[in-house]
C-alpha positions in Angstrom: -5.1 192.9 179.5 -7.7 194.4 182.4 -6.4 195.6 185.1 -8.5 194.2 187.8 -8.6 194.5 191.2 -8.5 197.6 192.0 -7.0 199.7 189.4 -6.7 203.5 191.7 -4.7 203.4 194.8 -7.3 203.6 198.1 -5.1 203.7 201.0 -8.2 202.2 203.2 -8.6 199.5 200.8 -5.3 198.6 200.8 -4.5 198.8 204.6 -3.5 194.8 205.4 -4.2 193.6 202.2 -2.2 190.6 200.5 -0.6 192.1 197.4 -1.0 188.8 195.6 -4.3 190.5 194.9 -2.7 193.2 192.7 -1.5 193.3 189.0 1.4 195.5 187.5 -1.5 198.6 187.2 -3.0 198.7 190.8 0.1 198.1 192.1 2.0 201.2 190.4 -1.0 203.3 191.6 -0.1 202.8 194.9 3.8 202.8 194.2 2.7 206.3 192.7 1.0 207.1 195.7 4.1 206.8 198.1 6.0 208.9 195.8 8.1 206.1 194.1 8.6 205.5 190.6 6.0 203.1 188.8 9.0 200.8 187.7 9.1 199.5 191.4 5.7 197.6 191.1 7.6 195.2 188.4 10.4 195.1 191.1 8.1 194.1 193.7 6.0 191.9 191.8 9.2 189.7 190.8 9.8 189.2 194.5 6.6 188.1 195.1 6.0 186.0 192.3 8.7 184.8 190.6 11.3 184.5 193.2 8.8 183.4 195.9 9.7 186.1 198.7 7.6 186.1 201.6 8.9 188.9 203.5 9.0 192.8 202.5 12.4 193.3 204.2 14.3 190.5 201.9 13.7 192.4 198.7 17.4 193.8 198.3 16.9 195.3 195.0 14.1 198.3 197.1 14.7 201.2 199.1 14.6 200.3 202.9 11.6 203.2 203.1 9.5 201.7 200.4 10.3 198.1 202.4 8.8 199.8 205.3 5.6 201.1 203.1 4.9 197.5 202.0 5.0 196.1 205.0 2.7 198.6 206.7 0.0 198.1 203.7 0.3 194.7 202.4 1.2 190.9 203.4 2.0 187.8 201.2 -0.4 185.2 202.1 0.6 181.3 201.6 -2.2 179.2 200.4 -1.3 175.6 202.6 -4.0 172.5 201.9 -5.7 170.9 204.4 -5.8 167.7 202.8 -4.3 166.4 200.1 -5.5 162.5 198.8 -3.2 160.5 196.0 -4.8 158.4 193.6 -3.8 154.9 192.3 -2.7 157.1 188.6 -0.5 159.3 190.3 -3.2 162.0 190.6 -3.3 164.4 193.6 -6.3 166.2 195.2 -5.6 168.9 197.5 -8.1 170.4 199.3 -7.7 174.5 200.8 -9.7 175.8 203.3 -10.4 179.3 203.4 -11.7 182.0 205.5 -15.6 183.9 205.1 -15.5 186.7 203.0 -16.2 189.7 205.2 -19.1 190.8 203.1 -20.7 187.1 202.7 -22.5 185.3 205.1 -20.2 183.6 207.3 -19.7 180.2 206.2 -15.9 179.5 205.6 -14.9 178.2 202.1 -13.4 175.2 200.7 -12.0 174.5 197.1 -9.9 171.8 195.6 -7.1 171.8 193.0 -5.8 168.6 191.3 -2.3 168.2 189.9 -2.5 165.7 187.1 0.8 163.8 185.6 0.4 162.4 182.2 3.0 159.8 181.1 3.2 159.9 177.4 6.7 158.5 176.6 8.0 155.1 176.5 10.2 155.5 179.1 7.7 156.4 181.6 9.0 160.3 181.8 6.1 162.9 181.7 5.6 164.8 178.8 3.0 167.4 180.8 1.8 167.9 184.1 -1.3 169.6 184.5 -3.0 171.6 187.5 -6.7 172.5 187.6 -7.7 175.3 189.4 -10.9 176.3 191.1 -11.8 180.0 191.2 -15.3 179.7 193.1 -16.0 178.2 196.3 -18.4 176.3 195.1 -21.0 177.5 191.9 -23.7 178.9 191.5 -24.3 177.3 187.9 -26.6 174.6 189.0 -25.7 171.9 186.7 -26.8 168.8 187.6 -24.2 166.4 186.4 -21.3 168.5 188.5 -21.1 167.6 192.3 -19.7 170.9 192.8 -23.2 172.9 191.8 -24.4 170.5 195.2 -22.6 173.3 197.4 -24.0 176.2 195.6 -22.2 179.3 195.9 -20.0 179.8 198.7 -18.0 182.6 197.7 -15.7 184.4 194.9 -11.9 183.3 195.1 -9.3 186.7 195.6 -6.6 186.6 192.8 -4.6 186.0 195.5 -6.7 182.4 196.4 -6.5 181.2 192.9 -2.7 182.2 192.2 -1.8 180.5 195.9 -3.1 177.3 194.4 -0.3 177.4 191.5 2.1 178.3 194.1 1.5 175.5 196.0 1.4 173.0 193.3 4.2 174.1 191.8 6.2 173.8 195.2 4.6 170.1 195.5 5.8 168.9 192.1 9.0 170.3 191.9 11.9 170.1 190.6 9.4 169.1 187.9 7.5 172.2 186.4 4.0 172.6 185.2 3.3 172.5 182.0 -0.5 173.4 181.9 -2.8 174.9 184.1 -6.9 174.5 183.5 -9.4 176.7 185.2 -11.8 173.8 185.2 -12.3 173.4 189.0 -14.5 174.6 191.0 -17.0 177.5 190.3 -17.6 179.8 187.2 -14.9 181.6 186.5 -16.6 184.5 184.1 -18.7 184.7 186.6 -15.6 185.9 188.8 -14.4 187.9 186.3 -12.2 190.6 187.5 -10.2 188.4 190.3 -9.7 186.1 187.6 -7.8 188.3 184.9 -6.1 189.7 187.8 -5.0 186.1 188.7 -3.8 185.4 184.8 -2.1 188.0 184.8 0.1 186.8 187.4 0.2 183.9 185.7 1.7 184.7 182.3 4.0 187.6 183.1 7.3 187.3 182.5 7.9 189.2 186.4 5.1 186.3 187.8 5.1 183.0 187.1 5.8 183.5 183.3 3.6 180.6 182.2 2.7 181.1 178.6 -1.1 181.4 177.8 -1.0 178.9 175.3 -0.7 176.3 178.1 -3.3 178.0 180.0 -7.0 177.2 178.9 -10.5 179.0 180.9 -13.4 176.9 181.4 -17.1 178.3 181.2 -20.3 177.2 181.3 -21.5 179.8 178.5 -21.9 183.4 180.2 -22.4 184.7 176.4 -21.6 188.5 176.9 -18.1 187.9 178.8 -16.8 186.0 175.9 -15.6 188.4 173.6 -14.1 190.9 176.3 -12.5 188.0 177.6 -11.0 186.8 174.5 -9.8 190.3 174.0 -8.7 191.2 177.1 -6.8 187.6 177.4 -4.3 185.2 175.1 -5.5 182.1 177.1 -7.3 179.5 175.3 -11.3 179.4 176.1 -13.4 176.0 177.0 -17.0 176.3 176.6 -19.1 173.5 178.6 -21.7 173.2 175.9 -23.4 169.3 176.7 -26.0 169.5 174.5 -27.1 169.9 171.0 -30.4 171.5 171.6 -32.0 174.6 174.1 -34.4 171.6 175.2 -31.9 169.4 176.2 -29.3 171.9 177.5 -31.9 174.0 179.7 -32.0 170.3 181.6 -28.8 169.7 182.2 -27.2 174.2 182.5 -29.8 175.8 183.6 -27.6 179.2 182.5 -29.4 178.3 179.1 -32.5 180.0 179.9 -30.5 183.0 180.4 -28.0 182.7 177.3 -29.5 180.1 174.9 -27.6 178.5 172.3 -28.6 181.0 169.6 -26.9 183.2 171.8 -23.7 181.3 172.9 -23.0 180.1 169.5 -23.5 184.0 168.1 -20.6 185.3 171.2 -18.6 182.3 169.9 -18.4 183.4 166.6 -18.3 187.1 167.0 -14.8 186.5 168.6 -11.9 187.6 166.8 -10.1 184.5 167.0 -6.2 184.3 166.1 -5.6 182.4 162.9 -5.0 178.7 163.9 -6.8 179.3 167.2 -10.3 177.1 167.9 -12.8 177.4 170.8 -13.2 174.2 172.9 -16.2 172.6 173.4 -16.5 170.7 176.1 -19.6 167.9 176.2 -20.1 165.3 179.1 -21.6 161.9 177.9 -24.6 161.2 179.3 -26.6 157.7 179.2 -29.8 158.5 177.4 -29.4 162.3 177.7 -27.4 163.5 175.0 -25.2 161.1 173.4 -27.4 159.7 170.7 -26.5 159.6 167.0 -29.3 161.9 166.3 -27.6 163.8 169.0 -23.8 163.9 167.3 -25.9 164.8 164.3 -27.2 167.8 165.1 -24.4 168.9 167.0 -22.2 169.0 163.5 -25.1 170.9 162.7 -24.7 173.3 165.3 -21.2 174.0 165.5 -21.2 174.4 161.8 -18.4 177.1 160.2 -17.2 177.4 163.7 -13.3 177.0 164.2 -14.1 174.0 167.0 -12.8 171.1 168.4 -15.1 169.0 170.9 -13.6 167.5 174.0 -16.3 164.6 174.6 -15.9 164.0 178.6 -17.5 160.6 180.1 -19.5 161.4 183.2 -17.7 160.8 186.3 -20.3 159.8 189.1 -20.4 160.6 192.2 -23.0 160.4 195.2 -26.5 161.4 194.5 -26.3 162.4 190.8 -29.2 161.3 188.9 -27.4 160.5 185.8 -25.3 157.4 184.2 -22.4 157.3 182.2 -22.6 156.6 178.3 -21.3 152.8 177.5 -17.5 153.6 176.4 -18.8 152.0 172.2 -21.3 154.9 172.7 -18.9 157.7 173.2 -16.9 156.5 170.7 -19.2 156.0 167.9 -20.3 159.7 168.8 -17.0 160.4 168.2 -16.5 158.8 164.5 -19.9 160.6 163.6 -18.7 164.1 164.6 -14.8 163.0 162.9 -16.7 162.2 159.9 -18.4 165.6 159.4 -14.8 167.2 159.6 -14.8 168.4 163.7 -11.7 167.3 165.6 -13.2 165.6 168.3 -11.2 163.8 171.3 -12.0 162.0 174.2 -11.1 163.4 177.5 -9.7 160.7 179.6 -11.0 160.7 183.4 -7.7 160.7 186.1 -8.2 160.2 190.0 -11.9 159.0 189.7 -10.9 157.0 193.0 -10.5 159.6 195.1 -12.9 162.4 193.8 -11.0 163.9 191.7 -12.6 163.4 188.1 -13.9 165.7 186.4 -17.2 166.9 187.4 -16.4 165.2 191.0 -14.6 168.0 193.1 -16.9 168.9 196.4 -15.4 170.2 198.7 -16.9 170.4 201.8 -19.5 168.8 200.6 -22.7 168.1 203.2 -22.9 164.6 204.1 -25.9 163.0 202.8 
């Protein structure tokens, strides 16, 4: 796995810095540095991570001049929402406000996370429960069916930004744990690259949260030369938000197509080494008139064709302003016999929280009011 952010010790860089922001590499670097053994950054990291320890000078197991080191370069920041709205289906919405980047231009961030409980057994006990994550303040994707694209980009999340959004989640829900977390919030996240396999790093190692990467699945809108480093330099499952058959139509609706078009996408897709039993995701939104045509399903069997691919057929959440309207419900699921007939496992995502905002396609935080 990469290493991320950053993988040489720079005592300047490091000076006040939260050490959420470091994986097992960078963090041995600077162990290194203060003349401790490298074995201490898995030491550290399990206070940190997977025993929740805020404070340098509770970590038993480290020398007390190590303790002091820590405390001298680093903190451990707590992510705490601003908001947090419940839906009629048990959904919850939190929204986090953040601070500027120091480099950007000044405007303070906002992101939302949803925690999503899915009740799947006859006695009403949950059989998952599901964060998504946001690893952008807001995107710079432009796609028009997304109110998050609205905002533009704001900023790139830290590792630490995007792992504090588990943290807190997981502290909401519990004793119950989650089962699956989906980097389908806000932003691009290949398009953050190196703070995200920093974060899922954290995520899946048995000293950090220890969640396995099976139940952990990337969304991307199609950045076509990430792919295959980040299929090898992950084990999480990858999304792609593909929406349309054709360059025509997709150029409409992700503008990223004029940069990557399908040919291209479709040519990373396959070119990844895929583990056997393993299939890429693609994710399409249903759109009234747009892209949900027979013709449409048609040539998308077409397209995905001798790909290892399920499609995840997503009915457009609206929200205020969007020029779009959702495909009738018979539509989207006609789409879906035609694809099912040509031999594609093809389900239908079901929308959660629609009520307050929290849909797919709906998160906007701090979105300007109209």
């Amino acid at each position: 796995m990469a290493v991320g952010f950053p993988a040489r010790y720079d005592g300047a860089r490091m000076a006040g810095r939260d050490i959420q922001d470091l994986g097992q590499a960078a963090l041995e670097a600077w162990c290194v540095a203060q003349g401790e053994a490298p074995y201490r950054a898995r030491q550290v990291l399990a206070w940190v991570h997977r025993r929740g320890v805020a404070r340098f000078e509770d970590m038993a197991n480290l020398p007390l001049r190590l303790r002091a080191r820590l405390a001298e370069d680093f903190q451990v920041g707590r992510l705490e929402p601003a908001a947090m709205a419940l839906a009629d289906d048990g959904t919850r919405k939190m929204v986090f406000h953040l601070p500027a980047a120091p480099a950007g231009d000044g405007r303070p961030a906002a992101v939302e996370s949803v925690l999503i409980p899915q009740l799947d057994r006859p006695d009403g006990a949950r059989d998952r429960l599901t964060l998504c994550i946001s690893s952008q303040a807001g995107c710079g994707m432009g796609c028009g069916f997304c109110a998050t694209a609205a905002l533009g980009l704001v900023r790139n999340l830290r590792p630490a930004e995007i792992v504090g959004q588990v943290r807190f989640a997981q502290t909401l829900a519990a004793p119950e744990r989650l089962t699956n977390v989906v980097l389908m919030g806000m932003g691009e996240p290949l398009a953050n690259y190196e703070a995200v396999v920093t974060a899922l790093e954290l995520l899946t190692a048995e000293w950090g949260y220890a969640i396995s990467p099976r139940r952990i699945t990337v969304s991307t809108v199609g950045l076509a030369p990430e792919i295959p480093r980040f299929i090898a330099e992950t084990r999480v499952n990858l999304a792609v938000s593909l929406h349309a058959p054709t360059d025509r139509q997709r150029e409409r609706l992700v503008p990223v197509n004029r940069r990557y078009p399908l040919a291209v996408l479709l040519q990373a897709c396959r070119d990844v080494p895929l583990p056997r039993r393993k299939r890429i995701t693609f994710e399409y939104v249903m759109l009234a008139g747009e892209n949900d045509t027979d013709t449409d399903a048609h040539a998308l069997v077409t397209l995905l064709h001798g790909l290892r691919a399920k499609v995840n057929l997503i009915p457009w959440n609206a929200f205020p302003g969007a020029a779009f309207t959702p495909s009738p419900r018979s539509r989207v699921l006609r789409f879906q016999d035609i694809l099912r007939q040509h031999g594609l496992t093809a389900t239908i995502r079901e929308s959660r929280g629609g009520d307050i905002q929290a849909a797919c396609g709906q998160l906007a935080a701090a979105r300007p009011a109209a």
